[in-house]
DRENTORMAR-25845 format. One line per field, with one value per residue (C-alpha): residue number from 1; residue in three letters; chain; x, y, z. Coordinates in steps of 0.001 Angstrom, whole numbers, plus 500000, padded with zeros to 6 digits. Example, Ala and Ser with C-alpha at 12.3 -4.5 7.8 and 13.67 -1.06 7.14 Angstrom:
# DRENTORMAR-25845
seq = [1,2]
type = [ALA,SER]
mol = [A,A]
u = [512300,513670]
v = [495500,498940]
w = [507800,507140]
//
This chain:
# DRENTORMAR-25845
seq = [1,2,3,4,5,6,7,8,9,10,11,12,13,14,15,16,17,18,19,20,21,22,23,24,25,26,27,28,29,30,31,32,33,34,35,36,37,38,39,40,41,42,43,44,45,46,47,48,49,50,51,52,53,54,55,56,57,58,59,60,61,62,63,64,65,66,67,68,69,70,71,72,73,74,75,76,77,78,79,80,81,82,83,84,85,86,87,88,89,90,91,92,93,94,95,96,97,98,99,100,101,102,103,104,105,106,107,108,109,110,111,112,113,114,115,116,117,118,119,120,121,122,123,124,125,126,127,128,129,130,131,132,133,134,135,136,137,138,139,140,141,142,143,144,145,146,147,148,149,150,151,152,153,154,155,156,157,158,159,160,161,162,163,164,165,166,167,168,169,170,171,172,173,174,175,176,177,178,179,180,181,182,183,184,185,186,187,188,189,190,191,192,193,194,195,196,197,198,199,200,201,202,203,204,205,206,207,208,209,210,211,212,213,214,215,216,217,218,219,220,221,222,223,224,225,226,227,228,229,230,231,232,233,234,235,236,237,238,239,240,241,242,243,244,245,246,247,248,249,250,251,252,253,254,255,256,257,258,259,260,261,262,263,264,265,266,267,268,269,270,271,272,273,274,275,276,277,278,279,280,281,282,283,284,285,286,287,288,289,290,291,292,293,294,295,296,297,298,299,300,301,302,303,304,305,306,307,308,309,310,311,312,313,314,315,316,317,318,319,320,321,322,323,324,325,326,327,328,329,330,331,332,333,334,335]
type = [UNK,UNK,UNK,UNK,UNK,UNK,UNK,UNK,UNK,UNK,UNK,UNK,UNK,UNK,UNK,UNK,UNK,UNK,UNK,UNK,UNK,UNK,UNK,UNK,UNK,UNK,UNK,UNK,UNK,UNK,UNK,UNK,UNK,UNK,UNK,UNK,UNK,UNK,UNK,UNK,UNK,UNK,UNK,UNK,UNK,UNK,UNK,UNK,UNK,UNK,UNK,UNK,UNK,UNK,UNK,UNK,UNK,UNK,UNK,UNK,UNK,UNK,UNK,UNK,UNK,UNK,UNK,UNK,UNK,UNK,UNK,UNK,UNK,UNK,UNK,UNK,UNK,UNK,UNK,UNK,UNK,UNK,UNK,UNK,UNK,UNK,UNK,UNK,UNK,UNK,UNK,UNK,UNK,UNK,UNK,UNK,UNK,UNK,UNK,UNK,UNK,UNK,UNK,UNK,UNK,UNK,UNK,UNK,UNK,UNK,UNK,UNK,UNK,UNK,UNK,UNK,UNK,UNK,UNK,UNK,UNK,UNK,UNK,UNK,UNK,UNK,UNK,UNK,UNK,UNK,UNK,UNK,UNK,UNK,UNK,UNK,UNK,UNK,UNK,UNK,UNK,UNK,UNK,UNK,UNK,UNK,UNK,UNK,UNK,UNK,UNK,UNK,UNK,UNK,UNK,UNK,UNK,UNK,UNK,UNK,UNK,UNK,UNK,UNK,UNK,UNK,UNK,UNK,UNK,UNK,UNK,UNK,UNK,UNK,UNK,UNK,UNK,UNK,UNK,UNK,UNK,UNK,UNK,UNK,UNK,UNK,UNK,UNK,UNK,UNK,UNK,UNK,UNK,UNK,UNK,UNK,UNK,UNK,UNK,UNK,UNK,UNK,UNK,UNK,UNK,UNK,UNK,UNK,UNK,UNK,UNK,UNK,UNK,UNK,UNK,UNK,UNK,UNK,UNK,UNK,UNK,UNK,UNK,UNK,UNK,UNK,UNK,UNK,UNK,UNK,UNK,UNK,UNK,UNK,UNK,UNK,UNK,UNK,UNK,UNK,UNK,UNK,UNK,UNK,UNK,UNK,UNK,UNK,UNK,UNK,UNK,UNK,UNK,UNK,UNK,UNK,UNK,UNK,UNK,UNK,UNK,UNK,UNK,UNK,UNK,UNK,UNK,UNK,UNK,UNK,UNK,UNK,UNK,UNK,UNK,UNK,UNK,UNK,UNK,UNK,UNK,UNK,UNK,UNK,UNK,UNK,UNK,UNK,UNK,UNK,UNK,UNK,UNK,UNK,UNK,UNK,UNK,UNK,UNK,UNK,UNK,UNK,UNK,UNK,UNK,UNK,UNK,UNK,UNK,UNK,UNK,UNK,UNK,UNK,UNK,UNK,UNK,UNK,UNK,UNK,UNK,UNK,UNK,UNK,UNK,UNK,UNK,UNK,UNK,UNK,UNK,UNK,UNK,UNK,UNK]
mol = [A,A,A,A,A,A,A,A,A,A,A,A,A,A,A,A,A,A,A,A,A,A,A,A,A,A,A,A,A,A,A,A,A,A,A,A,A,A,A,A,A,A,A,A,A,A,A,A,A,A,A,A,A,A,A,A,A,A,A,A,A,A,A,A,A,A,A,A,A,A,A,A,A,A,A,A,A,A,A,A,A,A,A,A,A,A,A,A,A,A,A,A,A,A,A,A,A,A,A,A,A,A,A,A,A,A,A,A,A,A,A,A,A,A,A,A,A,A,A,A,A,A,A,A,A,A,A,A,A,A,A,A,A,A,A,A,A,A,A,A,A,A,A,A,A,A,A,A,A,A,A,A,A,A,A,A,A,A,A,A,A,A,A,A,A,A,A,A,A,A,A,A,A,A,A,A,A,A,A,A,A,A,A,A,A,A,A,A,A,A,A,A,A,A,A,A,A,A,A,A,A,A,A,A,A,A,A,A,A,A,A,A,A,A,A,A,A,A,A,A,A,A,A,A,A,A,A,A,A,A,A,A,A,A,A,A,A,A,A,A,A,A,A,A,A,A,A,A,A,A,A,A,A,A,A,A,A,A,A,A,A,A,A,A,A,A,A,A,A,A,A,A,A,A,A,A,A,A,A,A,A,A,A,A,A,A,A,A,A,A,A,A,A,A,A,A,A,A,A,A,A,A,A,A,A,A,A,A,A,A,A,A,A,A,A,A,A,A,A,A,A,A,A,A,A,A,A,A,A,A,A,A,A,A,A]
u = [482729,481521,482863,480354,480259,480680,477461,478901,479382,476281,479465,481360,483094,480643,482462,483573,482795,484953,481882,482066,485398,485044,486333,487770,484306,481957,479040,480224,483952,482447,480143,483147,484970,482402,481568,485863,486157,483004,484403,487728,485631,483799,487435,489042,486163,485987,489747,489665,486826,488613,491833,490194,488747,491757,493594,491246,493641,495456,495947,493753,493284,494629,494038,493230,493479,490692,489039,486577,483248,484836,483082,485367,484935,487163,488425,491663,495228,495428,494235,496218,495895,497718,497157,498328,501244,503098,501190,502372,500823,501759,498513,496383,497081,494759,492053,489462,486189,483265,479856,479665,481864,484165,488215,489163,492756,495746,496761,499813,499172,501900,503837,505027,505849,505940,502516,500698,499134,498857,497438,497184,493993,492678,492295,489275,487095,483442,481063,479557,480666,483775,485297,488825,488944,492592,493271,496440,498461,499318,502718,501375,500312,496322,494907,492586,490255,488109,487210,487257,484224,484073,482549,483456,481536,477946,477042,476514,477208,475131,474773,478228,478362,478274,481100,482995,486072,485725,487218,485272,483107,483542,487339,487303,486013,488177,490973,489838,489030,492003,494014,491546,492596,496159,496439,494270,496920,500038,499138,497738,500699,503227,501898,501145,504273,505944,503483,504926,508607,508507,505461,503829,504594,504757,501927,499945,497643,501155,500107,496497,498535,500787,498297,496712,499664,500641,497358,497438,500606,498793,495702,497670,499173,496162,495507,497838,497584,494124,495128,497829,494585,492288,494836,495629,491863,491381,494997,493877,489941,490131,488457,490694,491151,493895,496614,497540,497706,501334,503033,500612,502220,505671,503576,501101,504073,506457,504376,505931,503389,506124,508435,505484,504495,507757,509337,505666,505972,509548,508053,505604,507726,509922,506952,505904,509082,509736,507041,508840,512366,513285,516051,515082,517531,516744,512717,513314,515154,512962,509787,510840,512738,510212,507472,509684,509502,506018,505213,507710,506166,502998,504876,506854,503379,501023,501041,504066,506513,504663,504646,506339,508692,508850,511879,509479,506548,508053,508989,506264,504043,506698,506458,502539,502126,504361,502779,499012,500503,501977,498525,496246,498472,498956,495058,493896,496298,495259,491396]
v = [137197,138985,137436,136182,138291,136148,137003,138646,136195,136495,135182,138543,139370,142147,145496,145726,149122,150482,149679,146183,145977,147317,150699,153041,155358,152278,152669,149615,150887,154332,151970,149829,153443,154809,151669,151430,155007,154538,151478,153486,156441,154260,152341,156264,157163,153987,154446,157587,157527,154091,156436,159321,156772,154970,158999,160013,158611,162269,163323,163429,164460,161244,163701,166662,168895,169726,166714,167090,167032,167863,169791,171633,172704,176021,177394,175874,177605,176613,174036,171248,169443,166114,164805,161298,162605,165913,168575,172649,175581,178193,179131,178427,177184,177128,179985,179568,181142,181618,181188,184080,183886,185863,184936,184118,183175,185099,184838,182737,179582,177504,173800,172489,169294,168929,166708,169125,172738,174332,178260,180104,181204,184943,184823,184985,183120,183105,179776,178748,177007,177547,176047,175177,175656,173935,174735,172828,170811,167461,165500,164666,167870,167766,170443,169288,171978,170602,171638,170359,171605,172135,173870,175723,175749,175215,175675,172559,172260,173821,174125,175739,174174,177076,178065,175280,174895,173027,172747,174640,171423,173639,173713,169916,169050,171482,169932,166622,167774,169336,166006,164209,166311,166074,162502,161952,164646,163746,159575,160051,162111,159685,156490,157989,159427,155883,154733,156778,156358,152168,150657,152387,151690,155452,155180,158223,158609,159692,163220,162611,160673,163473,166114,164494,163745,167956,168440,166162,167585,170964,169673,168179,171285,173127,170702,170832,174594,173928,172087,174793,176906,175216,173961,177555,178444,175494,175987,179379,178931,182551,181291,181137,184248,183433,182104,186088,186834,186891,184762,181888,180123,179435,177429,175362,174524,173347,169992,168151,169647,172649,169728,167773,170318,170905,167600,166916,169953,169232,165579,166906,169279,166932,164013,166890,167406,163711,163414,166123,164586,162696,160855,157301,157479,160502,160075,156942,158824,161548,159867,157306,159199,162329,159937,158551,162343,162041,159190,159635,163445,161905,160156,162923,164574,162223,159222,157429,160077,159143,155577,153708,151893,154755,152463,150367,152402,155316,152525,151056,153743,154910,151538,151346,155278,154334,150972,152804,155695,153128,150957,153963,155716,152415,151875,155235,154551,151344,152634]
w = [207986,211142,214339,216711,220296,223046,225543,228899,231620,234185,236889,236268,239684,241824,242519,246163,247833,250832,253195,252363,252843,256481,255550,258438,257839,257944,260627,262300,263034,264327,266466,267477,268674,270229,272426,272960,274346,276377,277901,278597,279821,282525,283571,284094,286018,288806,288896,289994,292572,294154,293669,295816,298260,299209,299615,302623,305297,306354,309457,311899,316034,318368,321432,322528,325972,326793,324889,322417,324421,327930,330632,332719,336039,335466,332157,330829,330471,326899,324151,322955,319497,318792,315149,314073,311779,311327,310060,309262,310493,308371,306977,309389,313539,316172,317770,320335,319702,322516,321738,320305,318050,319883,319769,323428,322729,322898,319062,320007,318096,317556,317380,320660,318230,314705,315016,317645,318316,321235,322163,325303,326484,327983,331776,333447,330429,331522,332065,328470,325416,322892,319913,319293,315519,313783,310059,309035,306369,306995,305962,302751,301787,302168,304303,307273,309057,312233,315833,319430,321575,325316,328276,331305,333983,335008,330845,328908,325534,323266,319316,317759,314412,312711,314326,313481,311118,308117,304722,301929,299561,296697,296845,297615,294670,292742,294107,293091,289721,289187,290507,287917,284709,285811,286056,282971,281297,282073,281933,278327,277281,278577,277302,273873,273838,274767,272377,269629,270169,270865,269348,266450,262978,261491,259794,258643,262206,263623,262752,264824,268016,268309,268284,271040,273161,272804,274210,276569,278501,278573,279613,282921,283229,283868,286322,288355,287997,289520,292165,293678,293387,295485,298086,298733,299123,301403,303457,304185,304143,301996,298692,295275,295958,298741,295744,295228,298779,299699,301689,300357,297839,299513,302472,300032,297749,300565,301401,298352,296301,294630,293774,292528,290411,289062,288099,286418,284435,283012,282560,280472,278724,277842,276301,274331,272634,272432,269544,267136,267101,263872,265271,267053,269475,270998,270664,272310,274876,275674,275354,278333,280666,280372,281190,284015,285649,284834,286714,289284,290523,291850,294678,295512,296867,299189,301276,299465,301050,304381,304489,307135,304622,301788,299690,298814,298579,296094,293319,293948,293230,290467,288745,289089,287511,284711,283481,283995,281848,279276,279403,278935,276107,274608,274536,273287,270414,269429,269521]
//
């Protein structure tokens, strides 16, 4: 006898396709990303403009001799310059145009004290207007360019702002790009890198988070390559061009910045080997105290070297760097 076939159950279980499962390619994940790094994008941004904000305070003029403004009855000796903190020199001083544009001073600029100019001035200077032009570098590195304006004589003051000193917008907002790109560099590459060696779970993304974290130390290496660039062209007022004129370099890098520069680059050489090594320990190793140079060579160029109590304010700033770096590294590799 034939056996009867049992009908197929109508309650047979449905198949369950990746999507519904929430698969890592579903619309709604790439949605989820894309709104994440957005989020992140915006937070990098408003840190870094309240970041450039709260970095204006370098040095600026407390006094002057003649003061800015003053009408003399005869024509000064020489010009004075006090600034608020020390500044160097090196690539720049102090010259006194007419308003002509005409240089009236003897070419012997130079630092009575390390926070002051002073030049002589040619005998004999006619009634009219002139400009004091200063080009300098304060303590923490930063060049500041500016004027003090005066007359001699019967002449009133007339319209010299074109003669005026003043640092190049162009090269300010290289600098600040390049400052950008090296903090978003070198923080990525250290928290990811931390992120790597403490926290994730070896899964197969490794390969993807180390990729990233490579490019991210050479990423902040260009920008800090930047940055040497345009504080040479704004130091000497001579364009980008300025960085292969000799005698430049030594000057721009001896404000911090050339130790800056360095202990970030070993920093970042260091992170990047950190996510090849097999070994634990020394991952572990590499990964922290490479970030630790890292965050540590932003203090050693800025106000932190400059404060009033700088044992508190180095760690300080050393500590913050390092859990930003960790935060941000830690978040891209979650997302």
């Amino acid at each position: 006898m034939q056996a009867r076939q049992r009908p197929t159950s109508a309650r047979s279980s449905p198949v369950v396709t990746p999507t519904a499962r929430g698969a890592v390619g579903s619309p709604a994940r790439v949605v989820r990303g894309v709104v994440a790094l957005a989020i992140l994008g915006v937070a990098l941004v408003l840190t870094s403009v309240i970041g450039m904000a709260g970095a204006g305070a370098h040095a600026v003029v407390t006094s002057s001799k003649p003061a800015d403004g003053e009408q003399l009855k005869t024509a000064p000796s020489e010009v004075t310059i006090n600034f608020s903190e020390n500044i160097s020199s090196d690539l720049g001083g102090l010259k006194v145009l007419d308003a002509a544009g005409q240089r009236v001073d003897k070419n012997d600029s130079s630092q009575p004290t390390p926070s002051s100019l002073r030049t002589s001035l040619n005998p004999g200077l006619a009634d009219g207007t002139f400009v004091a032009n200063y080009k300098v570098v304060s303590a923490d590195g930063h060049p500041i360019s500016g004027a003090i304006v005066f007359a001699v004589g019967n002449a009133k003051i007339g319209d010299v702002s074109s003669l005026e000193a003043k640092n190049d917008p162009a090269m300010e907002v290289l600098s600040r790009i390049g400052q950008f790109v090296t903090y978003l560099g070198a923080l990525l590459a250290a928290g990811l890198a931390f992120f790597l060696a403490f926290i994730h779970d070896g899964a197969t993304d490794r390969h993807r988070l180390q990729s990233i974290t490579r490019w991210s130390t050479i990423v902040a290496a260009v920008g800090i390559a930047t940055t040497i660039v345009a504080q040479a062209a704004l130091a000497t007022g001579n364009g980008v061009g300025s960085v292969l004129q000799s005698g430049t370099i030594g000057p721009v890098l001896r404000q911090g910045l050339g130790w800056s520069a360095a202990v970030l680059l070993v920093g970042l050489a260091v992170v990047h080997l950190s996510v090849d090594m097999k070994q634990p320990v020394v991952a572990h190793s590499l990964a922290f105290y490479g970030g630790l140079a890292v965050a540590g060579s932003f203090v050693l160029w800025g106000h932190a070297s400059e404060a009033d109590m700088p044992w508190v304010s180095i760690p300080g700033d050393v500590g913050h760097v390092a859990c930003a770096a960790a935060w941000f590294g830690g978040l891209v590799g979650l997302v």
